[in-house]
DRENVO-60582 format. One line per field, with one value per residue (C-alpha): residue number from 1; z, x, y. Coordinates in Angstrom, 3 decimals, decimal comma. Example, Ala and Ser with C-alpha at 12.3 -4.5 7.8 and 13.67 -1.06 7.14 Angstrom:
2
seq	[1;2]
z	[7,800;7,140]
x	[12,300;13,670]
y	[-4,500;-1,060]
END
This chain:
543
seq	[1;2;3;4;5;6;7;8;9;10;11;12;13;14;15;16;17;18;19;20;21;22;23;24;25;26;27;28;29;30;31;32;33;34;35;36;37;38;39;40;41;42;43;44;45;46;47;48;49;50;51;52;53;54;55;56;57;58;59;60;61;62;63;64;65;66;67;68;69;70;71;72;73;74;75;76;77;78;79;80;81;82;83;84;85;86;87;88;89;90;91;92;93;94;95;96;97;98;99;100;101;102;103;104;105;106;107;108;109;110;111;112;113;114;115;116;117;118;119;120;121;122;123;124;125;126;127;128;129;130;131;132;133;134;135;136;137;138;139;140;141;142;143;144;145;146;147;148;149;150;151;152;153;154;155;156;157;158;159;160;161;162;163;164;165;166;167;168;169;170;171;172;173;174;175;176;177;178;179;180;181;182;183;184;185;186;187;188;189;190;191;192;193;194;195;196;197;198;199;200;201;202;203;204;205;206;207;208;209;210;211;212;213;214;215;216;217;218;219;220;221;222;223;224;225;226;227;228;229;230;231;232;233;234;235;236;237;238;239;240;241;242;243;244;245;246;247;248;249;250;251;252;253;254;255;256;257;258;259;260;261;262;263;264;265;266;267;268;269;270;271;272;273;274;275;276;277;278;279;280;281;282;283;284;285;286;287;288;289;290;291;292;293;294;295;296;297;298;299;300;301;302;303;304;305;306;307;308;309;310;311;312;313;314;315;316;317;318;319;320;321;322;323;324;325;326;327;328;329;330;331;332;333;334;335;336;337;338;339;340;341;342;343;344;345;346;347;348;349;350;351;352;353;354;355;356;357;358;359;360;361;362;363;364;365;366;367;368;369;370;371;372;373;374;375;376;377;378;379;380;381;382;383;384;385;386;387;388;389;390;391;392;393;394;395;396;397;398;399;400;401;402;403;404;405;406;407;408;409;410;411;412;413;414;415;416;417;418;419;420;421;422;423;424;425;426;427;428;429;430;431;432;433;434;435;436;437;438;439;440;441;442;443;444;445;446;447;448;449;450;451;452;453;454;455;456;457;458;459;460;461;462;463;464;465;466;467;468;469;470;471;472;473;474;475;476;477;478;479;480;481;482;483;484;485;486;487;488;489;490;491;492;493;494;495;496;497;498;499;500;501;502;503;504;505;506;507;508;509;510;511;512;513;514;515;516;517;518;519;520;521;522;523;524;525;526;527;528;529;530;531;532;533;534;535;536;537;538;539;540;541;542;543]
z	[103,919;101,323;100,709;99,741;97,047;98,648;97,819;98,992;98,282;98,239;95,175;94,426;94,227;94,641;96,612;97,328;101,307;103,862;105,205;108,639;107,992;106,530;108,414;110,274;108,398;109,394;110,704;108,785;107,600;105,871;101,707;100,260;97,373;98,001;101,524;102,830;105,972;104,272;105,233;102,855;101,196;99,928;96,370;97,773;100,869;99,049;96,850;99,566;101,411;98,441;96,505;97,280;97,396;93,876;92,069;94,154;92,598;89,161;89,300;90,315;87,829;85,033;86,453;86,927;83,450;81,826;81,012;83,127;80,374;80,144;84,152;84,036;81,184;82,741;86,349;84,674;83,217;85,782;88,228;86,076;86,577;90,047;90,067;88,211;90,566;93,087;91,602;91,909;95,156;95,045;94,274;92,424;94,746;95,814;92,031;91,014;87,488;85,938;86,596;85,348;82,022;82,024;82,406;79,839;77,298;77,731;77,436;73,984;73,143;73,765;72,319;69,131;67,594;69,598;72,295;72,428;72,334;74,776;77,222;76,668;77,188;80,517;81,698;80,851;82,974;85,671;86,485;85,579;88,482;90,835;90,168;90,575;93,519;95,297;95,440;92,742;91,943;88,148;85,603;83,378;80,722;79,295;79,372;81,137;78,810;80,322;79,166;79,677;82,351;85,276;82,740;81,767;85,548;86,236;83,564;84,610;88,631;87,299;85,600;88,455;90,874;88,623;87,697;91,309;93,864;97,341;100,170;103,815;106,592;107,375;103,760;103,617;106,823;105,837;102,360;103,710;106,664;103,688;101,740;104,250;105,111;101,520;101,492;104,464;103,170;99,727;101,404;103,793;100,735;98,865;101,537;102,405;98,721;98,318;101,244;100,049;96,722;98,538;100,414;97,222;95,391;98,098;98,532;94,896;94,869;97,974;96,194;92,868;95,110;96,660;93,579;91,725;94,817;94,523;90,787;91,429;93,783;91,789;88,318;87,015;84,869;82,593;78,552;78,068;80,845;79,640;78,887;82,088;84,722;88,149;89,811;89,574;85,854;85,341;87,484;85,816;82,925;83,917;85,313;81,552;79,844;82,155;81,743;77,792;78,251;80,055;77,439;74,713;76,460;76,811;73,197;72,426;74,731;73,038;69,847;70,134;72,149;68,686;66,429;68,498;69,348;66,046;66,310;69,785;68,751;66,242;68,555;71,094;68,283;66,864;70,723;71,490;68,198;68,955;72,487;70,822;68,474;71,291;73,397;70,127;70,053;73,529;73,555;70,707;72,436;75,441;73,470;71,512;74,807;76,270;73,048;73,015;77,050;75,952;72,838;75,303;77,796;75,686;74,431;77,418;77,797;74,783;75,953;78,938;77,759;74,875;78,197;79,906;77,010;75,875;79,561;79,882;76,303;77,855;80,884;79,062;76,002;79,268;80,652;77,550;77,145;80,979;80,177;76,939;78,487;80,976;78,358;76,031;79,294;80,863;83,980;85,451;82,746;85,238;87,685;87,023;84,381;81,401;77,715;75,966;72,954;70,208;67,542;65,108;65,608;67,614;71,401;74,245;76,684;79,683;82,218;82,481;85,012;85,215;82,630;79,940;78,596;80,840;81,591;79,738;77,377;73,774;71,179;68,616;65,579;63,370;60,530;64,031;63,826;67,412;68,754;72,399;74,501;76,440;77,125;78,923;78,662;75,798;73,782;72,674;74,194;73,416;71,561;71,145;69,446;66,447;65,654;62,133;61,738;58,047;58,861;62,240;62,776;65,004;63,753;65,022;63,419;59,815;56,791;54,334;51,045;50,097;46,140;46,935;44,970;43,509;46,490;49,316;46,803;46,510;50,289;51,210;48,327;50,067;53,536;52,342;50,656;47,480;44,854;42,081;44,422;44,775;41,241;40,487;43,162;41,827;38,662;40,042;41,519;38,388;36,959;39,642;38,929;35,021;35,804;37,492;34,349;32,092;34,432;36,207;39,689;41,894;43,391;40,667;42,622;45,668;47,887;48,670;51,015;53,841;53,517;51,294;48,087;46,321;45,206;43,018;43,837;41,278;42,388;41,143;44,882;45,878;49,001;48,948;52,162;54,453;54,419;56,862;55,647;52,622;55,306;55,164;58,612;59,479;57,875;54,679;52,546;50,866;48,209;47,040;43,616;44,255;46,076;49,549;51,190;54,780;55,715;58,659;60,915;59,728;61,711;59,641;56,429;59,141;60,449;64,221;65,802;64,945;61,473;59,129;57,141;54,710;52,492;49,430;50,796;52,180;55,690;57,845;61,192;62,730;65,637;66,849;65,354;66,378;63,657;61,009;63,332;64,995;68,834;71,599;71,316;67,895;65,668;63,401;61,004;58,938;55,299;56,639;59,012;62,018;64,398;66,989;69,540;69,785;71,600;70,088;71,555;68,520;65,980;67,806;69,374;72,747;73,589]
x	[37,259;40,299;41,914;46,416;47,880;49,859;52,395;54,380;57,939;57,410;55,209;55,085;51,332;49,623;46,425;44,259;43,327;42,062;44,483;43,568;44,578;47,941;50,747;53,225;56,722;58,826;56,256;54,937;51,683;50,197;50,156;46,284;47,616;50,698;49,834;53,409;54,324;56,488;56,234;54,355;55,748;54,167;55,822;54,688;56,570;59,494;60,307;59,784;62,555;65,166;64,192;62,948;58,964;58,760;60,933;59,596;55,697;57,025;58,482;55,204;53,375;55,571;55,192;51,734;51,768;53,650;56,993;58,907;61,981;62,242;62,564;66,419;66,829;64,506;65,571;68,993;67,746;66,009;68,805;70,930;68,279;68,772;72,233;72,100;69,616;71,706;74,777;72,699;71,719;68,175;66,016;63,389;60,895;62,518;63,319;61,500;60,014;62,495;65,329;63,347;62,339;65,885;66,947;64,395;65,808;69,589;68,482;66,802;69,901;72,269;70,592;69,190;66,799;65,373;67,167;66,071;62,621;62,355;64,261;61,623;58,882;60,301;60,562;56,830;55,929;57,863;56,832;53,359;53,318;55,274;51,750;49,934;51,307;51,028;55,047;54,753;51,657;52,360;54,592;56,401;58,452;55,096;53,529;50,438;49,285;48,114;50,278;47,606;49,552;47,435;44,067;46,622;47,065;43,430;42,535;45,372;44,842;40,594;41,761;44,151;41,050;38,554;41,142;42,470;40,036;39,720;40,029;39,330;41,428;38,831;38,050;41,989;41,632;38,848;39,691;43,161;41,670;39,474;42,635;44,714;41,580;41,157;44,790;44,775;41,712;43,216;46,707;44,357;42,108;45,725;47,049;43,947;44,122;47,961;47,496;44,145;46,090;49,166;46,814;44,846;48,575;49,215;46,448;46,738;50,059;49,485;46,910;48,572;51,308;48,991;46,964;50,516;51,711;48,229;48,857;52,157;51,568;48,803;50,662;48,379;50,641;49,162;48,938;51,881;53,797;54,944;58,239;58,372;57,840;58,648;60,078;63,193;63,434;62,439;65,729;68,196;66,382;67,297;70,301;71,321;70,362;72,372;75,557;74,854;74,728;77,899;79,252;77,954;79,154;82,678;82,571;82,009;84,678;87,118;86,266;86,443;89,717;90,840;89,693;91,514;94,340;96,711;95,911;97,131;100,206;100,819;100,507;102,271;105,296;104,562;105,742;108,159;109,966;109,443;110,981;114,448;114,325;114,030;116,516;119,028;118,237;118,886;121,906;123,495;122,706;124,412;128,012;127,527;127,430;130,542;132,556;131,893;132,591;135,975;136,612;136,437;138,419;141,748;141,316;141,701;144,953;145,648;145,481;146,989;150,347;150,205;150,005;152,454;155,171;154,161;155,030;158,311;159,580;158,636;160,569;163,418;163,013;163,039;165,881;167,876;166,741;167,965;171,666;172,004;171,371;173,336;176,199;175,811;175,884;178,405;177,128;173,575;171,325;168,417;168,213;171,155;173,512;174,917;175,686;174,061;174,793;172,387;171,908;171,706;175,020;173,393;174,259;172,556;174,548;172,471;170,245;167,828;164,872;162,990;165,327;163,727;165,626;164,583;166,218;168,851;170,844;172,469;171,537;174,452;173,401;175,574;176,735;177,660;175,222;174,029;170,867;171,205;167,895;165,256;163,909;161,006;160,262;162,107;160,680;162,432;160,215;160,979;163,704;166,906;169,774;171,085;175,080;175,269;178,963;179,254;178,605;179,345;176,108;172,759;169,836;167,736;170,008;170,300;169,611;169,777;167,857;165,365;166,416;169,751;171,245;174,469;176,295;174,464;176,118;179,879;179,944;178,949;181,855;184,448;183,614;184,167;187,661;186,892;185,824;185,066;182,631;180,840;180,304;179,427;176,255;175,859;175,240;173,429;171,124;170,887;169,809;167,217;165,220;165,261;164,089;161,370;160,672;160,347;157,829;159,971;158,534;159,769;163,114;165,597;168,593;170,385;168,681;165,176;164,566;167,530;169,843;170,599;168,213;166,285;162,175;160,187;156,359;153,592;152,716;156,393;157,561;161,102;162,365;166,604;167,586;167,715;165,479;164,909;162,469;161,019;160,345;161,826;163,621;166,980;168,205;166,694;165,471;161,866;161,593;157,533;156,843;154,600;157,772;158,993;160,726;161,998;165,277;165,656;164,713;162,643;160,628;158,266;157,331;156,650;158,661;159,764;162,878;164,376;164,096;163,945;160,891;161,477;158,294;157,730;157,706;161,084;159,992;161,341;160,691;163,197;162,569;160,962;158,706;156,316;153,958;154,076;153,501;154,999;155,947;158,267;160,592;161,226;161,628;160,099;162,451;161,002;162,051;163,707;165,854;163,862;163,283;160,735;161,111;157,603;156,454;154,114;152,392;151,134;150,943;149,540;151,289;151,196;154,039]
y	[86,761;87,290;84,099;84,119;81,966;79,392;76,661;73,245;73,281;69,084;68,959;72,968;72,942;76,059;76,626;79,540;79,341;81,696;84,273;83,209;79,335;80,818;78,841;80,783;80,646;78,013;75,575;72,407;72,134;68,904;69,402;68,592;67,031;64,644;64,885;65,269;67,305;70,174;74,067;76,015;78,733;82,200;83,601;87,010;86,655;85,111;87,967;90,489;89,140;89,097;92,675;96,140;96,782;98,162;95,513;93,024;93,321;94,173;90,559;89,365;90,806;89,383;85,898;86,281;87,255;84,282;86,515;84,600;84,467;88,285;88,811;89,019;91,302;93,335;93,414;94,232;97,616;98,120;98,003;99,928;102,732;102,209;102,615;105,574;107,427;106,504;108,013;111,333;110,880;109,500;106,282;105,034;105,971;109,655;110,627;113,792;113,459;115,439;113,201;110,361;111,735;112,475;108,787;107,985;110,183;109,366;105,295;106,406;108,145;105,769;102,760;101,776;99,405;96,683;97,274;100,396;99,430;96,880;99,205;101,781;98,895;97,555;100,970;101,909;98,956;99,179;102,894;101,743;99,014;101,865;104,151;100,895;100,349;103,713;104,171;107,037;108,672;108,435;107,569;110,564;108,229;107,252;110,604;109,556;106,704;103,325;100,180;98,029;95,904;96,162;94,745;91,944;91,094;91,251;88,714;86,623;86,738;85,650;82,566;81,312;81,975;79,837;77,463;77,172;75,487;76,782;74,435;74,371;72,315;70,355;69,604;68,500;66,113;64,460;63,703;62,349;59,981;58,666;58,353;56,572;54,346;53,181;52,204;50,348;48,040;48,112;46,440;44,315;42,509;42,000;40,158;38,029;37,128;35,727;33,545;32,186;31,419;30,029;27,723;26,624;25,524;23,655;21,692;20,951;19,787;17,422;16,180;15,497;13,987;11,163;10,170;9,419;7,411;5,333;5,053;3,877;0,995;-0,095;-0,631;1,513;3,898;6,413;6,021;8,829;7,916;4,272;4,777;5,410;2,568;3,628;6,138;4,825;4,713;8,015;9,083;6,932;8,730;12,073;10,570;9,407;12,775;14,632;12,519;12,992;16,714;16,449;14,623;16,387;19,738;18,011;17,483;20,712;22,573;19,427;20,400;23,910;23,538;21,546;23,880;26,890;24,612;25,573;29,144;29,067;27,461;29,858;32,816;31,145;30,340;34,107;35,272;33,297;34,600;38,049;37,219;35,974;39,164;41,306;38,999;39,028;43,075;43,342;41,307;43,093;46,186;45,536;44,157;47,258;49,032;47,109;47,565;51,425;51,376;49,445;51,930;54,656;53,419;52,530;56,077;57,486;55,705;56,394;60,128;59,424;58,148;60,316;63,796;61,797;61,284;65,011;66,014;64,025;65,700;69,069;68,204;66,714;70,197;72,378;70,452;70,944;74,120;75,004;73,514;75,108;78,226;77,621;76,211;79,580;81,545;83,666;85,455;85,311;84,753;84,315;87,846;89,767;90,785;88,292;87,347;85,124;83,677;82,559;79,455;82,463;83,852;87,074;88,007;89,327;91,740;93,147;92,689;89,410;89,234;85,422;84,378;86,369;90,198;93,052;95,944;98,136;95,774;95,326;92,446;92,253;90,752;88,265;90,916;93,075;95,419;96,710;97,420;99,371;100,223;98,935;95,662;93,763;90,326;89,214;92,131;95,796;98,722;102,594;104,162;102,429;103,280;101,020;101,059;99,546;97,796;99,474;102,992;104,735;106,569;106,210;105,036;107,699;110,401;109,041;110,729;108,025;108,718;106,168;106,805;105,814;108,238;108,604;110,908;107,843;105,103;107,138;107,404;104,213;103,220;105,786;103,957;101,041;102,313;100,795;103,508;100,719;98,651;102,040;102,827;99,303;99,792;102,608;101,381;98,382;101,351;103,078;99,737;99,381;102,415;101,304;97,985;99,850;101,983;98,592;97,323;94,731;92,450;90,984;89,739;91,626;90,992;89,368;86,821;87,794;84,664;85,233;87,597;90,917;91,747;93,796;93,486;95,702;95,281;95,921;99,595;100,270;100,614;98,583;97,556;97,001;95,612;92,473;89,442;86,625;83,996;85,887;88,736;92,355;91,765;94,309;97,364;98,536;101,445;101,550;103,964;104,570;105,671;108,571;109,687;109,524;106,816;104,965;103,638;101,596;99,243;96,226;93,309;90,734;93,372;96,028;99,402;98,595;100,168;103,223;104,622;107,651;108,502;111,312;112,899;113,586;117,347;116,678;116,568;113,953;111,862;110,117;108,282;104,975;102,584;99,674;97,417;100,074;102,879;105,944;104,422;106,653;109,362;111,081;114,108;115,992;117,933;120,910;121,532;125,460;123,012;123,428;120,207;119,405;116,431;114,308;111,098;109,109;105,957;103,088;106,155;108,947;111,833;112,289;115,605]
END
């Protein structure tokens, strides 16, 4: 009768037993070596459950066989086989040989070395235990040759039979009723044997007991025992030495307590400093605190009063401002139509919207000049029109020469009805253009600062005109060196109002200006004579 390899999951034994005493799965059965109640399990039937038929024995054969370490790797390539095949629509066991050769080939292809090798090897063995096994009749990838596996796994599956003794059930009931049996006595003659000792020790001490009484009450006391009369004595004996430990001990923990006593003190001293540091720290912290917190505060007053007197001198500047308006007034300087008079000596006739210059109005300067046009918040916009007092022309249709020559200098002397001032400007003109020549800078003559002068720059440009805090600000003429010049309106060093720039072509534009640039309605006129009307917006033409 065959007989199956068997094992407890208790004390994973294994055991070779008759297939017909197998236990059914599930139920306990009673372990021949640690004896314990525990199902037995079958490795076989194991490893059937969790893998296919073919991988399932080549795992057996490799434990069988001691390669126990390898198993992984090789289930790994084996599986990748497996997933390969079934990529083409087989398996292991429905693969024709072709394919497999095929597999074989591409795994020698794509790796190299050892890896190679023991690819190859688990391969061979693998399709070796499939022909083994009956699932293939034989193995292609190793072209027919025996790996020797199957005479490995005989040897092997010898030694665990000799090695491994065979036993019956009855053989295993037997031995463990004369097991249990031996125990039992084994406990029984253990037990018998304390008592009988327990007894013996305590007959001896009740013995020992009486024949000290006797020797007591008959005086006669032993040779080593004579410091020690009675009973009695030999308590206030113990009696004494355990008082002296006591006292002894007490002189101990007192001396010790001495001995740590200053270094207590110390520490104790050492803390309580640190406490009044941190207490010191703590309290200058906190005044610290309250003194920034106080800081803080008075600055905020501080501000306070210093918004609310800054608000009260608006108020009272707005107030002023209001009845000094008012004062310099005539008409309805707030939404309507009035003159207003200025610090400066200039006036303001026109229209006013939210007390500010909007509308169509005239601002007539202190020398008299007039400037007619436009206005929006306080500010000129467009063209205007500028009446100077000393010549009876528009701004936007002079011709003035930026050379000032001779003919500009005689006609400004025959307006003026005095022929002598105009050959003495003349002259002063004449003088100009040779201060220029000798290299001359600067303010050459007049007032320069606020009012009427004339200033040659480095580039050998000069400006001859009016001035309002060291500013070109009014009516002047710029003449350039490389030729050309501008004669006009001026507001902080820059062309704004109405003006005429001539060339040094000879071509002109007159018209209106804003920050140095070409700004509303002007004209262009040709050297042949011929004009064009423009409008320009911050220097570039729109019409």
């Amino acid at each position: 009768m065959s007989k199956v390899l068997v094992g407890c999951q208790h004390c994973h034994a294994k055991f070779k037993i008759e297939s017909r005493n197998v236990p059914e799965p599930g139920h306990p059965s009673l372990c021949p070596n640690c004896g314990s109640s525990f199902t037995m399990w079958q490795p076989d039937a194991h490893y059937q459950e969790h893998y296919s038929h073919e991988i399932a024995a080549y795992i057996l054969d490799q434990k069988r066989l001691g390669h126990v370490p390898k198993i992984r790797h090789d289930l790994k390539r084996i599986q990748a086989m497996e997933q390969w095949l079934r990529e083409r629509g087989t398996s292991i066991a429905d693969a024709s040989d072709a394919l497999l050769e095929e597999y074989c080939s591409e795994m020698q292809r794509r790796l190299h070395g050892e890896e190679a090798a023991e690819t190859k090897t688990t391969l061979d063995q693998f399709l070796e235990v499939l022909a083994r096994e009956g699932i293939r009749e034989h193995h292609p990838c190793v072209e027919g040759r025996d790996t020797g596996l199957a005479q490995q796994l005989e040897r092997v599956i010898e030694e665990e039979v000799e090695s491994i003794p065979d036993v019956d059930d009855k053989d295993i009931s037997r031995r463990r009723r004369y097991e249990i049996i031996v125990l039992i006595i084994l406990g029984l003659s253990i037990l018998v044997s304390g008592l009988f000792l327990l007894f013996q020790r305590q007959k001896e001490k009740e013995a020992f007991l009486q024949r000290e009484m006797e020797l007591v009450k008959q005086g006669k006391i032993p040779t080593e025992e004579k410091a020690v009369r009675s009973l009695e004595d030999r308590s206030r004996r113990e009696e004494e030495h355990f008082i002296q430990g006591v006292q002894q001990e007490n002189e101990v923990i007192e001396q010790v307590r001495e001995n740590q006593l200053p270094t207590i003190i110390q520490q104790e001293e050492v803390r309580r400093q640190e406490m009044v540091v941190a207490a010191d720290r703590e309290i200058e912290r906190i005044m610290h605190q309250r003194r920034m917190e106080e800081e803080a505060r008075k600055n905020r007053e501080r501000e306070a009063l210093k918004e609310e007197e800054t608000r009260k001198l608006k108020e009272h500047v707005a107030a002023r401002a209001i009845e000094v308006k008012r004062s310099r007034c005539q008409g309805d300087c707030e939404n309507g139509y009035g003159v207003y008079t200025y610090d400066n000596g200039e006036r303001y006739e026109g229209q006013w919207k939210n007390g500010q210059r909007s509308g169509k109005g005239t601002l007539i300067e202190a020398n008299q000049d007039q400037w007619v046009g436009m206005w929006r918040e306080d500010r000129r916009i467009g063209v205007g029109q500028r009446l100077l007092a000393f010549a009876d022309y528009k701004a936007r249709e002079a011709e003035h020469q930026a050379k000032l020559n001779q003919a500009r200098q005689e006609a400004l002397a025959r307006r003026r009805q005095n022929e002598a001032a105009a050959q003495g400007e003349a002259r002063e003109q004449q003088s100009i253009r040779e201060m220029v020549q000798k290299g001359m800078t600067g303010c050459v003559l007049g007032d320069c600062e606020d009012g009427q002068g004339t200033y040659i720059y480095p580039n050998g440009d000069y400006y001859h005109g009016a001035w309002k805090k060291g500013s070109k600000n009014g009516l002047g003429g710029y003449v350039f060196a490389k030729g050309g010049n501008y004669v006009g309106d001026w507001v902080d060093d820059q062309k704004s109002g109405q003006g005429v720039y001539t060339f040094k072509n000879g071509q002109k534009y007159s018209g209106g200006w804003l920050n140095d640039k070409k700004h509303g309605r002007g004209m262009v006129i040709f050297t042949n004579g011929q004009k064009v009307h423009t409008q320009w917006n911050m220097g570039e033409q729109v019409k």
